[in-house]
C-alpha positions in Angstrom: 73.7 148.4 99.7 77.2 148.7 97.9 79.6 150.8 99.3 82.7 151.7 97.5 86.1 152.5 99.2 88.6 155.4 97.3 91.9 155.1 97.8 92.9 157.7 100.2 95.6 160.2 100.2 98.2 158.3 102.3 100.3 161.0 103.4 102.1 164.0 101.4 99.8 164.7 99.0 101.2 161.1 97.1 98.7 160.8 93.6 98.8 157.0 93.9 99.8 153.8 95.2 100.4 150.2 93.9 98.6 147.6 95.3 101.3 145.3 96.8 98.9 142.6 98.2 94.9 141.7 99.1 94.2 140.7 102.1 90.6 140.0 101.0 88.5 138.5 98.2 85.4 139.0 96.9 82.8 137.1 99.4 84.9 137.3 102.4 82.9 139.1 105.6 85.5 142.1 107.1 85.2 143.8 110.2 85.6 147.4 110.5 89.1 148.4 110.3 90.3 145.4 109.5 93.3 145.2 106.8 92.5 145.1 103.3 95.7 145.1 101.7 99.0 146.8 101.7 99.7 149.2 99.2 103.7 150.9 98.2 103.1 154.8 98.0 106.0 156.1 96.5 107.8 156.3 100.1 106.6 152.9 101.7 104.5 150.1 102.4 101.1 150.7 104.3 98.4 148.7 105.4 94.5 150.0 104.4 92.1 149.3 107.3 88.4 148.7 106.2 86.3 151.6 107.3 83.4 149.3 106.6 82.1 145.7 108.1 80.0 144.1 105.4 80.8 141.9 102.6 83.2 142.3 100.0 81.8 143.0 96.6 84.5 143.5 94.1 88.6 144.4 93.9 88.3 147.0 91.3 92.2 146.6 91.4 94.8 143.7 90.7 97.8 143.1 92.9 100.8 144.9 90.8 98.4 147.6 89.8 98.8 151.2 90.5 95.6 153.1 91.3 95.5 156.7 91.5 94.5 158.8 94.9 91.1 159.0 94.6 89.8 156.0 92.6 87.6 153.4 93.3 89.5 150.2 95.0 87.1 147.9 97.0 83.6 147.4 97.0 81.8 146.3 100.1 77.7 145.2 100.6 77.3 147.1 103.4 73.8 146.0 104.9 71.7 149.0 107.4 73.9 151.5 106.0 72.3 154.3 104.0 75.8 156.3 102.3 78.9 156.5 102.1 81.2 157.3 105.0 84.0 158.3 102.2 83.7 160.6 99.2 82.0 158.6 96.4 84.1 161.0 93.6 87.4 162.4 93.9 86.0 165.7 94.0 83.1 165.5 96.4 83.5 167.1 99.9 82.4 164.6 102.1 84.6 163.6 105.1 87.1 160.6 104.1 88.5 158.6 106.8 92.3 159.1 107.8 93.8 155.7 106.9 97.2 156.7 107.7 98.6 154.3 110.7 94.6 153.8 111.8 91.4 153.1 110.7 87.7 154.4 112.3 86.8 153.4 115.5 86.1 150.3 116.1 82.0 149.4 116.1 82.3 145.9 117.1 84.8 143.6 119.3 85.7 140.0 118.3 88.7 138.4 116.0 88.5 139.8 112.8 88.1 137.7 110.2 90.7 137.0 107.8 90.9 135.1 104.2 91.3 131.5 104.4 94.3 129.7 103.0 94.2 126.7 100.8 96.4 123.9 101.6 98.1 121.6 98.8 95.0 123.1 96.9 92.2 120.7 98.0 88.8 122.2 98.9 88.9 124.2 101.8 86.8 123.3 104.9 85.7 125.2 107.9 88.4 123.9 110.7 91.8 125.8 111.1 94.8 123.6 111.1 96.2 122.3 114.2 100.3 122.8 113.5 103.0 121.6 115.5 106.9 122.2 115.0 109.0 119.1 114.5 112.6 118.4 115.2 115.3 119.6 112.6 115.7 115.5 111.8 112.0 114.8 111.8 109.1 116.0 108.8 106.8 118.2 110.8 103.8 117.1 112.1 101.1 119.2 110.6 97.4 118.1 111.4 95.9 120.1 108.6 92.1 120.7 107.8 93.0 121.8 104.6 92.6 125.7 105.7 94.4 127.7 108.2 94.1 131.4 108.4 96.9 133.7 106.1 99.7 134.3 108.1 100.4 138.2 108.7 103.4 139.5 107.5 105.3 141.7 105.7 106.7 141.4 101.5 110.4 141.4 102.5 109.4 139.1 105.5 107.7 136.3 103.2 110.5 136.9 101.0 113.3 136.6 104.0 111.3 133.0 104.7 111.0 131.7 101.5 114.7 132.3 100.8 115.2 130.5 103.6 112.5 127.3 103.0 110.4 128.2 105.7 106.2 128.2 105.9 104.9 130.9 107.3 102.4 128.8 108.8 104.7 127.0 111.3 106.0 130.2 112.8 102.4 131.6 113.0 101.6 128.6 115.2 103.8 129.4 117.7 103.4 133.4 117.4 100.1 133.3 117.3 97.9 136.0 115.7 100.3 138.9 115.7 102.2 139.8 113.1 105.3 137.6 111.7 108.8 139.7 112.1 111.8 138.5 110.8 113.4 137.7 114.2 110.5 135.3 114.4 111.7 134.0 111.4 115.1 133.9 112.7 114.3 132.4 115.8 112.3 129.6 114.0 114.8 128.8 111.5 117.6 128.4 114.9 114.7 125.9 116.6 114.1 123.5 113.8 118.2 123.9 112.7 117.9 125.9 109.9 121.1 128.4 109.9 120.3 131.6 108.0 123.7 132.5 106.8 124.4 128.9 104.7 120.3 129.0 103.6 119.9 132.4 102.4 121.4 134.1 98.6 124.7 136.1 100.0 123.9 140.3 99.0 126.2 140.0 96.5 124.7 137.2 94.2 122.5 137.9 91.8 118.9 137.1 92.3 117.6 133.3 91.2 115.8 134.7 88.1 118.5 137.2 87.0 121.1 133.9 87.0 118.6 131.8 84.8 118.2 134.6 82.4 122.2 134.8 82.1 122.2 131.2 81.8 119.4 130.8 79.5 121.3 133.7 77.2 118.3 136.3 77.9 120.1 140.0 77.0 118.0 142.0 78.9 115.2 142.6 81.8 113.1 145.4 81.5 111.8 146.4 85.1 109.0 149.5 85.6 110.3 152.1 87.6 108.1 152.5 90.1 107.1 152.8 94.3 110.3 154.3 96.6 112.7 153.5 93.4 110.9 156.0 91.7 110.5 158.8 94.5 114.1 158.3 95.2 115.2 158.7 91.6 112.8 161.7 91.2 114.0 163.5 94.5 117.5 162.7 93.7 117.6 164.6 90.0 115.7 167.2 91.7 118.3 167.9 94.1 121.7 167.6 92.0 120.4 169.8 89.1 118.3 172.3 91.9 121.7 172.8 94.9 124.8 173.6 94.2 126.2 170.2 96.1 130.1 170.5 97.5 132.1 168.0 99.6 134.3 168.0 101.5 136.8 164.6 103.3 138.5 164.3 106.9 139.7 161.8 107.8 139.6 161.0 111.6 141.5 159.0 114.3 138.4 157.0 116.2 140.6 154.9 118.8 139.0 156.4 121.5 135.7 156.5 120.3 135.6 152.3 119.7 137.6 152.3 123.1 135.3 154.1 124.9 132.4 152.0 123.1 134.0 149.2 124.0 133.8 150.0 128.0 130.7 150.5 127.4 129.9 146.7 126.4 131.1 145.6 129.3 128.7 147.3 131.4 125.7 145.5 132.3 123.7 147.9 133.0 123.8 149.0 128.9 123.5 145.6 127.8 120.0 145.8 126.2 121.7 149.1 124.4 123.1 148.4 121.1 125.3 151.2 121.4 128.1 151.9 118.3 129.7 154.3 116.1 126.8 155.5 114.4 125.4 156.5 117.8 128.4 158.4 118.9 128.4 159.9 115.2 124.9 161.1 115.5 125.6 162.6 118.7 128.5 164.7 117.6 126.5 166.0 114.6 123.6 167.5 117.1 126.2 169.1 118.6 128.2 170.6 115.8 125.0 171.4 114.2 124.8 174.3 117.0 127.3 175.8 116.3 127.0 175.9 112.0 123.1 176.7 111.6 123.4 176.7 107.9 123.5 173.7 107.7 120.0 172.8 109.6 118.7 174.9 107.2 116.6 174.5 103.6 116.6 177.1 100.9 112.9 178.5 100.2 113.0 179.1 96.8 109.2 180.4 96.5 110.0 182.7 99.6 113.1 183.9 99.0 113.9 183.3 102.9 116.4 180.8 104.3 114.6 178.5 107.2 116.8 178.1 109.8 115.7 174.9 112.2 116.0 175.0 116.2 115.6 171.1 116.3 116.9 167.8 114.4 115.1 165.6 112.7 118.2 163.7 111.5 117.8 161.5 108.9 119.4 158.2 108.7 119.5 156.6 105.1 118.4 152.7 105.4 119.5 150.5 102.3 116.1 148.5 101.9 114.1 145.1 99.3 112.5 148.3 97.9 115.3 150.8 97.5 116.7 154.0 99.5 114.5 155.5 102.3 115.5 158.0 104.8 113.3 157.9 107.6 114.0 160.4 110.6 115.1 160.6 114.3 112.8 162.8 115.9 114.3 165.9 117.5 117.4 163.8 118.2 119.1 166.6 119.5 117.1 166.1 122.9 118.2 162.5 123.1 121.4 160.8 125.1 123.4 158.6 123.9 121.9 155.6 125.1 118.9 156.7 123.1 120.0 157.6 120.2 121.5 154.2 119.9 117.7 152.7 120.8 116.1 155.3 117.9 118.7 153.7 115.4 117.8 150.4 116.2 113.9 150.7 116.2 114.5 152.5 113.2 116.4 149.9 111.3 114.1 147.2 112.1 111.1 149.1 110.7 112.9 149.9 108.0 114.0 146.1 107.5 110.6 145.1 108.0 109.3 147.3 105.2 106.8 149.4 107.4 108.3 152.8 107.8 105.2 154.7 107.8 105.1 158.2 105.4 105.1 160.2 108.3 108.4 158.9 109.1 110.1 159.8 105.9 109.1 163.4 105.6 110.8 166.4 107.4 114.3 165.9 107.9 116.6 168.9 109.0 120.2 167.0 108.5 120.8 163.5 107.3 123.3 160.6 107.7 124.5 157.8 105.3 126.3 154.7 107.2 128.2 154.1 103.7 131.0 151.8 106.2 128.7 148.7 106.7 129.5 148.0 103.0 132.7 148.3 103.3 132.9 152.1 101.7 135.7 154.8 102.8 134.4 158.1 101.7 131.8 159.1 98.9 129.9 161.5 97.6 126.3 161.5 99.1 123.6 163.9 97.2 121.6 166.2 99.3 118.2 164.9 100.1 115.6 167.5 98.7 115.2 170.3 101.3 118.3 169.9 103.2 121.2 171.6 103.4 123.4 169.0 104.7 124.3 165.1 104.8 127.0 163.2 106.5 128.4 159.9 104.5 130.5 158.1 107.7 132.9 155.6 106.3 133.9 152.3 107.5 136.6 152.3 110.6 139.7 150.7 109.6 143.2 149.8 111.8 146.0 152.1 109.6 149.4 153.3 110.4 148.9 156.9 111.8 150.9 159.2 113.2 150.1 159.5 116.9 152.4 161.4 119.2 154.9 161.6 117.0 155.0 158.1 116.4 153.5 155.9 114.0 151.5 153.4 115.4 148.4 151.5 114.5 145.0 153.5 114.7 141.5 152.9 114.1 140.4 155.5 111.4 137.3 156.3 110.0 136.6 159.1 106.8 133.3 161.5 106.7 132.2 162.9 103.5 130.3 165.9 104.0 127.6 167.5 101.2 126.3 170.7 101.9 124.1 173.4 99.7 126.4 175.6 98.9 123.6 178.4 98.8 123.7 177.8 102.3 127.1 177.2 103.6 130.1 178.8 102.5 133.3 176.4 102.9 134.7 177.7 106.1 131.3 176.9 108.0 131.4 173.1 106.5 134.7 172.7 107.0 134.4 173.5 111.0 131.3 171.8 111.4 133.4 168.6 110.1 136.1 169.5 112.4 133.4 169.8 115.4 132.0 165.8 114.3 136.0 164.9 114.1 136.9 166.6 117.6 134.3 164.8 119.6 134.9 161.4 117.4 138.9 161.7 117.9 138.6 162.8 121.5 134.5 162.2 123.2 135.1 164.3 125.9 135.0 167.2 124.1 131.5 166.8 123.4 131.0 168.8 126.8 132.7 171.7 124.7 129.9 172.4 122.4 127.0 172.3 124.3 
């Protein structure tokens, strides 16, 4: 029989999602809870597990599209099964599967099976493709049966390769069936002598078809609005023309945080720690956030009741392929050092990868913007929707200061701090910046505010 597979709610009560890829096509046999495709809600990238194993019947959706929560996206024949496991109409009761992050338990063991490639577009035969990697001054040797099986990665991975001439293929052959990161990438590009830096378009440039449209004398590029550009726009207007933002600037002597982050280079036993200046800065704001409760706080409008937090989810705005995201450290208040520096790493990688889950990005208490990797003093951050407080931490520069009644040269850094002013009269932002800037200017004194 045909079964027919809604698209879910994803998370948040999103009303749709775009497809960004299928995994399958019509004819191809799918194992339960295999992936079907990856679809962009309007706060990230997620991966749809089958909840069936049959045979896929139709794509009622083309890659690009968006489909709404609710409507019909894949087809299956289905054979011994009598209904639906999923609603077969948006309004009908029966249980749906949770999709978000996994699929229904596995009936059956073995490899699931995934699309077949073509190669150089010849007919495709049953064999996969033997691959081997070749010297940086040799053509690879690829023994190729025409097919090999679709690589698994990620949109801003494929697009991190291609920018970079790689296949997808050769690294697959030597990661095997898991999923392709972009330190694989990385780490094949440095094996066959491929160096990223010289291969890859600098940040800066503008992208290959935004050049030829300049060149060719094209005046304009019209581009829908759509995915995390959208919910970021959205949330954005809502919270400048909804909070009252202020901010407010110190700038902050840091010598003795870098020095004391340097020390801590040098020991081996926190080698595997990236530990830096975002770590000490996300320290110092659990602490300060203590003592200044308003700003741990949201405004509930329909209540008419301020919701003060006794945790930190502290959000840390990435810079992502598909716009802003700020996903969340959870409780960070309970971590150390050392692990807040591990949290911000695992969370910049997912991020990076383009698979920050839903979940992730929901719930913040207080959040930070690294606005110094780009090379940016000071700013004016906006308030994510439903908080009462973000942190824009500047890039650390060596400037005469005056230290000890000398001038000498110091590392300084600037924090920009927005806060609800609803929330937070000016006295409480101003000492919960001066609590951040004590424990940056002098870490010791992070013992103080406990």
């Amino acid at each position: 029989m045909i079964a027919e597979f809604r698209l879910p709610d994803l998370g948040e009560g999103l009303a749709e999602a775009e497809v960004v890829q299928w995994l399958v096509a019509p004819g191809d046999t799918v194992a339960l809870n295999q992936t079907l495709a990856e679809v962009e809600t309007a706060k990230a990238v997620v991966e749809l597990p089958s909840p069936y194993e049959g045979v896929v019947s139709t794509l009622h959706a083309e890659a690009g599209e968006t489909v709404a929560v609710g409507s019909p996206l894949i087809a299956f024949d289905v054979e011994g099964a009598e209904e639906s496991p999923v609603a077969t109409s948006p309004g009908e009761e029966k249980a749906q599967p949770n999709l978000v992050g996994y699929g229904a338990a596995p009936s059956a063991s073995g490899r699931p099976a995934r699309r077949a490639r073509r190669a150089g577009g010849a007919t495709p035969v049953t064999d996969t493709a033997v691959l081997e990697a070749a010297p940086h001054d040799a053509s690879p040797a690829v023994s190729v049966e025409t097919v090999v099986e679709r690589p698994r990665s990620t949109p801003p991975v494929r697009a991190y390769a291609k920018r970079l001439g790689i296949d997808l293929v050769l690294v697959a052959a030597a990661v095997g069936d898991r999923r392709i990161t972009r330190d694989d990438i990385d780490e094949h590009a440095a094996r066959v002598g491929i160096r990223a830096e010289e291969t890859a378009a600098p940040r800066s440039a503008p992208l290959p078809d935004t050049a030829a449209a300049l060149h060719e004398g094209v005046r304009e590029t019209r581009i829908p609005i759509r995915g995390v550009r959208k919910h970021t726009a959205a949330a954005m207007v809502e919270s400048a023309f909804t909070a009252p933002h202020v901010t407010v600037f110190h700038t902050v002597d840091v010598t003795a945080t870098m020095d004391l982050l340097a020390s801590l280079k040098e020991d081996r036993g926190l080698s595997a720690h990236r530990i830096g200046p975002l770590a000490v800065v996300a320290k110092a704001v659990c602490l300060a956030l203590t003592r200044t409760p308003g700003l741990n706080a949201r405004w509930d409008e329909p209540a008419g009741e301020i919701v003060q937090y006794h945790y930190v989810d502290l959000g840390i705005a990435a810079a992502t392929e598909r716009g802003l995201i700020v996903p969340n450290i959870r409780d960070a208040e309970l971590l150390t050092l050392v692990g807040l520096a591990d949290a911000l790493k695992a969370l910049a990688e997912t991020a990076r990868s383009g698979k920050t889950s839903p979940a992730e990005l929901s719930g913040g208490t207080f959040s930070i913007s690294n606005i110094g990797v780009f090379g940016i003093d000071a700013g004016t951050p906006i308030l994510p929707p439903g908080q009462s407080g973000i942190l824009a931490v500047g890039a650390v520069r060596r400037q005469p200061w005056e230290h000890r009644g000398e001038i000498a040269l110091r590392q300084m850094m600037t924090l920009s701090l927005s806060f609800d002013h609803r929330l937070v009269d000016g006295a409480e932002g101003a000492r919960f910046l001066k609590d951040v800037a004590d424990v940056l200017e002098e870490p010791g004194r992070a013992m103080l505010l406990r």
